[in-house]
N, CA, C and O atoms as a printed pandas DataFrame, in Angstrom:
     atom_number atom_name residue_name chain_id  residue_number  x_coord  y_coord  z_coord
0              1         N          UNK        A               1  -52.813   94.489  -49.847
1              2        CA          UNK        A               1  -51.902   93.687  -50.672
2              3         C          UNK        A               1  -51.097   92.714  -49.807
3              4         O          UNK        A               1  -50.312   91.996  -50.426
4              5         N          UNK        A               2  -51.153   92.587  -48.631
5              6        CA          UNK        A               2  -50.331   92.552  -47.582
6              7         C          UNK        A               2  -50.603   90.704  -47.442
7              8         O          UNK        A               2  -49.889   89.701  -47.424
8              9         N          UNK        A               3  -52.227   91.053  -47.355
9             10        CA          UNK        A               3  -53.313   89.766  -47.210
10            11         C          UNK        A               3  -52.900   88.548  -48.414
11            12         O          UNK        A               3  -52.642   87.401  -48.049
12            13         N          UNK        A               4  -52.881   88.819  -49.414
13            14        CA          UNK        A               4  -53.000   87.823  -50.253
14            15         C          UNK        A               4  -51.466   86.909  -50.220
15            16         O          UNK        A               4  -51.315   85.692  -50.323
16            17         N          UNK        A               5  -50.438   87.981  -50.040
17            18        CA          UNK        A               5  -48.595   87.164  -50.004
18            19         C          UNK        A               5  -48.951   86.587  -48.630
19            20         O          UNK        A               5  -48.969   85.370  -48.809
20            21         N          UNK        A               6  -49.237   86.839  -47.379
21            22        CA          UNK        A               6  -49.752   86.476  -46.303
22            23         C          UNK        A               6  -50.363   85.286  -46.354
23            24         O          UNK        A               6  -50.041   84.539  -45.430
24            25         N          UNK        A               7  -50.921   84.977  -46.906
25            26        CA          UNK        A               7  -52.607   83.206  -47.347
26            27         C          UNK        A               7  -51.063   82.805  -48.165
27            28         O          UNK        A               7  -50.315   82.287  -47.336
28            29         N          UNK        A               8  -50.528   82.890  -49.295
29            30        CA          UNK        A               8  -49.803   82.200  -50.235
30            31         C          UNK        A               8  -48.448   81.453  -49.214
31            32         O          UNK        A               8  -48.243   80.241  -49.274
32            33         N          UNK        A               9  -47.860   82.099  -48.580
33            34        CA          UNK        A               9  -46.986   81.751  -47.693
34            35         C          UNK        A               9  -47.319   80.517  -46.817
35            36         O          UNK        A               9  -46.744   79.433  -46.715
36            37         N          UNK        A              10  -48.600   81.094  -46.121
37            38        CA          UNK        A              10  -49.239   80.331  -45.399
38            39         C          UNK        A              10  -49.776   78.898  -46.029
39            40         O          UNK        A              10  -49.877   77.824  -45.434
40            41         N          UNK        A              11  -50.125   79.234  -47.569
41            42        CA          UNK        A              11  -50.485   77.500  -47.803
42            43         C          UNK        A              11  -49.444   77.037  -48.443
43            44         O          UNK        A              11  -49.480   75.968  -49.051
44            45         N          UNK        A              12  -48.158   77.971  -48.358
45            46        CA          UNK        A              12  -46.867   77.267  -49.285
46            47         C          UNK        A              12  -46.251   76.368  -48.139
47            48         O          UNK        A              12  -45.398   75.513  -48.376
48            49         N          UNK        A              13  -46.837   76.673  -46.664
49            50        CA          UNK        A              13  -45.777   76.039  -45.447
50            51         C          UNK        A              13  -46.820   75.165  -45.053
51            52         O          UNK        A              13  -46.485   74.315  -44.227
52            53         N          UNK        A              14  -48.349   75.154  -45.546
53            54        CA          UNK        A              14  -48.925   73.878  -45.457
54            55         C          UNK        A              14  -48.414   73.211  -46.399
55            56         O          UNK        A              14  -47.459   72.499  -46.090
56            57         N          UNK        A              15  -48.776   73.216  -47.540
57            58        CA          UNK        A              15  -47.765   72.079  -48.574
58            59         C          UNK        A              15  -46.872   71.080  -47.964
59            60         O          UNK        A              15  -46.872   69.850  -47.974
60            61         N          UNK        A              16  -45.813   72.315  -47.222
61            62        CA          UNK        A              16  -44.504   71.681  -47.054
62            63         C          UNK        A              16  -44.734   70.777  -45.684
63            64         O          UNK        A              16  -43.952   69.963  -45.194
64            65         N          UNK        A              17  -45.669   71.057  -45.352
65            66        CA          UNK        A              17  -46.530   70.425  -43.867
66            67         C          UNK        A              17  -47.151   68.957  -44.796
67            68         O          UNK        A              17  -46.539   67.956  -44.424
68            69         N          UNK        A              18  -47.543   68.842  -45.202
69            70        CA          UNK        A              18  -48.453   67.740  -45.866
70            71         C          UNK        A              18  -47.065   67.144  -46.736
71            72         O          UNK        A              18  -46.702   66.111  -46.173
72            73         N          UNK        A              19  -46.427   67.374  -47.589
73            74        CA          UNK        A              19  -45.136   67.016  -48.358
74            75         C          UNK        A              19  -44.449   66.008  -47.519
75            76         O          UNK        A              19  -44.278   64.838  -47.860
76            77         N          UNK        A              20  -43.934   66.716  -46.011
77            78        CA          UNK        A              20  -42.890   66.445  -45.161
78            79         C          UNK        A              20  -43.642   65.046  -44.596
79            80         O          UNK        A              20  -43.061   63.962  -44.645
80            81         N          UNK        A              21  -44.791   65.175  -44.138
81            82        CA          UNK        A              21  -45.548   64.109  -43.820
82            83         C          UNK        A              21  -45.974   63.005  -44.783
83            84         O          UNK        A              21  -46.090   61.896  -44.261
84            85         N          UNK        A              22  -46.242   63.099  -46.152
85            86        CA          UNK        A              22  -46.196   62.009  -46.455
86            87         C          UNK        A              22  -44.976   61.256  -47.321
87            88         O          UNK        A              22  -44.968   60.240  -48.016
88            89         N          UNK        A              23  -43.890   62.288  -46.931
89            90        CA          UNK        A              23  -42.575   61.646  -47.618
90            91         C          UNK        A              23  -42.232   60.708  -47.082
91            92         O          UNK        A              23  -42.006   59.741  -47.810
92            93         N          UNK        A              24  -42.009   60.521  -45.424
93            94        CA          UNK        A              24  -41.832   59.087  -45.022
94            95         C          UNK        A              24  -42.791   58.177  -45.273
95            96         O          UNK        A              24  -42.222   57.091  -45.388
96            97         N          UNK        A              25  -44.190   58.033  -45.447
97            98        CA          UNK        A              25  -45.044   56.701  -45.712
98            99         C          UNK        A              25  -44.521   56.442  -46.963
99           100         O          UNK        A              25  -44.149   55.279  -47.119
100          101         N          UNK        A              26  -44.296   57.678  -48.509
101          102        CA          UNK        A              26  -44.038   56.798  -49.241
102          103         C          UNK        A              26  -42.392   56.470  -49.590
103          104         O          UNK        A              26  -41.985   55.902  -50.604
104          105         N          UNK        A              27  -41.636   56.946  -48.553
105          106        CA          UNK        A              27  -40.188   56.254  -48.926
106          107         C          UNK        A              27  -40.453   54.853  -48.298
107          108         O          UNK        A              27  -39.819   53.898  -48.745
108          109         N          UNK        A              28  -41.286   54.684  -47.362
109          110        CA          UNK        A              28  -41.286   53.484  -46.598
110          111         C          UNK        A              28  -41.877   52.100  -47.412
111          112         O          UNK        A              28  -41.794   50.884  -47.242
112          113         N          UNK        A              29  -42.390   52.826  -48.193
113          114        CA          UNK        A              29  -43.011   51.832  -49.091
114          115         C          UNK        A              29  -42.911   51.952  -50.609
115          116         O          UNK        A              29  -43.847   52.246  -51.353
116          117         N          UNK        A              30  -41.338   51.619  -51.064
117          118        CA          UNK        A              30  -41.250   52.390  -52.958
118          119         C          UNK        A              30  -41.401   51.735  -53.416
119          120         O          UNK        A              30  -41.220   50.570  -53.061
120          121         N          UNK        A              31  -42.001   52.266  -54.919
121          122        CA          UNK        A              31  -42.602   52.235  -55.807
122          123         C          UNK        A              31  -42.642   50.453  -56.660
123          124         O          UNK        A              31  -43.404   49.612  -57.138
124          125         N          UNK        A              32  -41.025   50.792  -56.336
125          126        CA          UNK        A              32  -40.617   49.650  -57.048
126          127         C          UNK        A              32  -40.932   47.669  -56.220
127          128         O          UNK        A              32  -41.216   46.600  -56.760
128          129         N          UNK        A              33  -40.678   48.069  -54.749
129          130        CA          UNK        A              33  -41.059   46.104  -53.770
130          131         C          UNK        A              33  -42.497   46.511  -54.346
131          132         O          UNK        A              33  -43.076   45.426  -54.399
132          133         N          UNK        A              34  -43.394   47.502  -54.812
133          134        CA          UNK        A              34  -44.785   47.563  -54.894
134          135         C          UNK        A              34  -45.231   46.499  -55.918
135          136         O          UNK        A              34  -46.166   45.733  -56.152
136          137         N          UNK        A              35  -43.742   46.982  -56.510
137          138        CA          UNK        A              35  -44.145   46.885  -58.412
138          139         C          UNK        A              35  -43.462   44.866  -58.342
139          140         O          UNK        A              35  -43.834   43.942  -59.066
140          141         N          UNK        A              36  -42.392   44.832  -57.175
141          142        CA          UNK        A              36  -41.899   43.198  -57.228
142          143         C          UNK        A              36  -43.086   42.288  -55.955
143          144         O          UNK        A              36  -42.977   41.076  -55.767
């Protein structure tokens, strides 16, 4: 039982790995100069 909370953790801190990384490309570029 140990295994499965173990993998979930693990791809909850990839997420936050991939999240953290593409939060600066898209603050760098919002939505909105896209949209003007």
């Amino acid at each position: 039982q140990g295994a499965p909370v173990t993998t979930v953790i693990g791809d909850a801190d990839r997420m936050k790995s991939i999240l953290a990384g593409a939060s600066p490309v898209t603050f760098s570029i919002p939505p909105m100069l896209q949209g003007v």
